[in-house]
N, C-alpha and C positions, 0 to 999 in steps of 0.2 A: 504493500500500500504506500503511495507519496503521500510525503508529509504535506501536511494540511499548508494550502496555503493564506487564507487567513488568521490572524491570533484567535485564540479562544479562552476566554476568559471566565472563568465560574465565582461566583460570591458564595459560599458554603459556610454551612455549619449545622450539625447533628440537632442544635437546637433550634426549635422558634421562638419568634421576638425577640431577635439578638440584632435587626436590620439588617437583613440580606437583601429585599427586597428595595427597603427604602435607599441603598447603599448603591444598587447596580440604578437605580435612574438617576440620583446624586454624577455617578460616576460616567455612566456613560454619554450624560448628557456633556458632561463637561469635557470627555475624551473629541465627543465628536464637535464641541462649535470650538476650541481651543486649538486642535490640529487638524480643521477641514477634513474629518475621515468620516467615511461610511459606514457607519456601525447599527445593527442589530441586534437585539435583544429576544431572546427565544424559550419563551417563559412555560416552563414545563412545570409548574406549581398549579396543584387543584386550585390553591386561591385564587391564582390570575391575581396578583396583584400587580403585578408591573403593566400586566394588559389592558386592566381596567383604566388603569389612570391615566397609561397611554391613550386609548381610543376615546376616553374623554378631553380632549383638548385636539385642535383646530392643527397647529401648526409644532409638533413635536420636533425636539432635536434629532434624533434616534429613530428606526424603524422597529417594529415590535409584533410578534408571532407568537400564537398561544400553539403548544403542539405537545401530544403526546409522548411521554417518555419513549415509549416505545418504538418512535417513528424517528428520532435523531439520528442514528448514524446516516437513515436516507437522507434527511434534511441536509446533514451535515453535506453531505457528499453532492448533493444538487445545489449548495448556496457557495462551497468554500472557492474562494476567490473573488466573488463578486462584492465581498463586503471587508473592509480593512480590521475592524473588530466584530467577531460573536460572542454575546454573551449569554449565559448560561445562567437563568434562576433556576435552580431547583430545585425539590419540598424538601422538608426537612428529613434528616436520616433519623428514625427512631429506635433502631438497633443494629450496632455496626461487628454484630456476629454475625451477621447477614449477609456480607459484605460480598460474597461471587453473586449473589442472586438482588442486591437492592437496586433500584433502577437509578437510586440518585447516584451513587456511589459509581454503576456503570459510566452513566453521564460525565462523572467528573474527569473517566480515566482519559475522555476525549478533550480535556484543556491541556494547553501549555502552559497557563497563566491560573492559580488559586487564591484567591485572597480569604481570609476568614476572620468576620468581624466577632468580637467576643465583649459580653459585657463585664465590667469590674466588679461582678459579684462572688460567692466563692461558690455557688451553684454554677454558675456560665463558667466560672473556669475550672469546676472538675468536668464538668460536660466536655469542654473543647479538649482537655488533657489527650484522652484517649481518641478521640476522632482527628485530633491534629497528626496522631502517632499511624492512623490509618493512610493519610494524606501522604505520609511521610515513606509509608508503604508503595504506594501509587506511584512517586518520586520515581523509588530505586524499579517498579517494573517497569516505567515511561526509561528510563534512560539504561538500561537491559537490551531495549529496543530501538537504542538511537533515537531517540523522541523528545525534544527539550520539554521541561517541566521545571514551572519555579513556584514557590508559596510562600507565604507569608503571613504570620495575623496579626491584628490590629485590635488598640483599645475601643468601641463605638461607646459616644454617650458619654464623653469622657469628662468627669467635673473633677471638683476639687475634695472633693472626700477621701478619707485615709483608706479607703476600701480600694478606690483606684491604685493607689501608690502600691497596695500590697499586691493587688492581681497581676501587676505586670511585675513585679518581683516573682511570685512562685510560678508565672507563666516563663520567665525566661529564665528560671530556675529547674525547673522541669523541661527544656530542652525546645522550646517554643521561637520561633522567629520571630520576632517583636518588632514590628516599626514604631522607630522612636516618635513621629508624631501621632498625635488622634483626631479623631474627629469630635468633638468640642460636643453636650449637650444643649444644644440651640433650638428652636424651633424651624430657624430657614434649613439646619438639613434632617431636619424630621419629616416636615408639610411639603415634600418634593415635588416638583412640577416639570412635566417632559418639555414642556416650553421654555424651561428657564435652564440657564447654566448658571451655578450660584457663584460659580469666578467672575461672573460680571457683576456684583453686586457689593458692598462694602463689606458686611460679615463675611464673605466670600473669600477677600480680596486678602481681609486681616488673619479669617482662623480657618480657611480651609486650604488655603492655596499652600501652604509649607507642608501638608499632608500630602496633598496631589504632588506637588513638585517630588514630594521625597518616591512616593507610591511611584511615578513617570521614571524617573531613576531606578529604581530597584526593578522593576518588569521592561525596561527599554520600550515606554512606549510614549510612540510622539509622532 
């Protein structure tokens, strides 16, 4: 098989409510109006939540597909090339002994790019402990296979409570890849909007851009 020619990007994480969802229209809105690329978004979550909010608004950054798990590698193989980012929401993993048979999991193994947003509680970070270790598995069989694969996770929701300070201590204690910046709890990147890139905006400009720049950096993408 050739290697995919578009990147593929998945936001994951075994739990829900940690902003996966809200994190990939955050992100890929600002992927696509900051470096003119064509990006899609391929929302394979029962929720539809990227879809919904997509096809609610007029003039979207991003292009956006609800599609069955089960139908992606076709997808993949009938879109790869025509689009410079895919991105991949997909449901949450709820038991990752499961792992040849879960369909999120399958999914993931078709990115080169993972990001996983994790919140600073000590429930979110025993949850990601072991699912990041899976991730981490996926790794060494993508490049077994000559396949690039990178990951990385990330503080979401990130305030100023001693609870944060200590999550990313025992996350990058426990063997976690940590991006030094976070995403700030704000409301502009909670209330997300496929029309807006919130780099064009002042909160944008001041607390999300040194996440993005660092995140553009660590995945080379631009």
């Amino acid at each position: 098989m050739a290697k995919p020619k578009s990147r593929i990007i998945t936001v994951a994480n075994r739990k829900g409510g940690v902003g996966k969802s809200t994190f990939t229209v955050l992100f890929a809105s600002s992927i696509s109006n900051q470096f003119k690329k064509k990006v899609i978004v391929l929302d394979l979550d029962v929720q539809q939540t990227v879809y919904t909010l997509w096809k609610g608004v007029s003039k979207p950054l991003f292009e956006c597909e609800r599609i069955n798990v089960k139908d992606l590698n076709q997808k993949l193989n009938d879109i790869d090339g025509e689009y410079d980012y895919i991105f991949l929401d997909v449901p949450r993993i709820t038991d990752i002994t499961t792992q040849k048979s879960d369909p999120s999991i399958n999914a993931i193994k078709y990115s080169d790019t993972v990001i996983v947003p994790v919140l600073g509680t000590i429930i979110d970070v025993l949850s990601t402990i072991p699912f990041y270790n899976l991730i981490k598995d996926i790794a060494d069989l993508r490049k077994e296979n000559n396949y690039p694969f990178k990951h990385k996770a990330f503080l979401n929701r990130s305030n100023s409570r001693k609870t944060n300070e200590l999550a990313m201590q025992y996350l990058k204690g426990n063997g976690i890849k940590l991006m030094e910046n976070q995403v700030n709890d704000y409301a502009i990147f909670q209330n997300v909007d496929p029309e807006i890139d919130v780099l064009e905006t002042y909160e944008g400009k001041t607390r999300f851009k040194p996440f993005f720049d660092e995140i553009c950096e660590t995945f080379k993408i631009k």
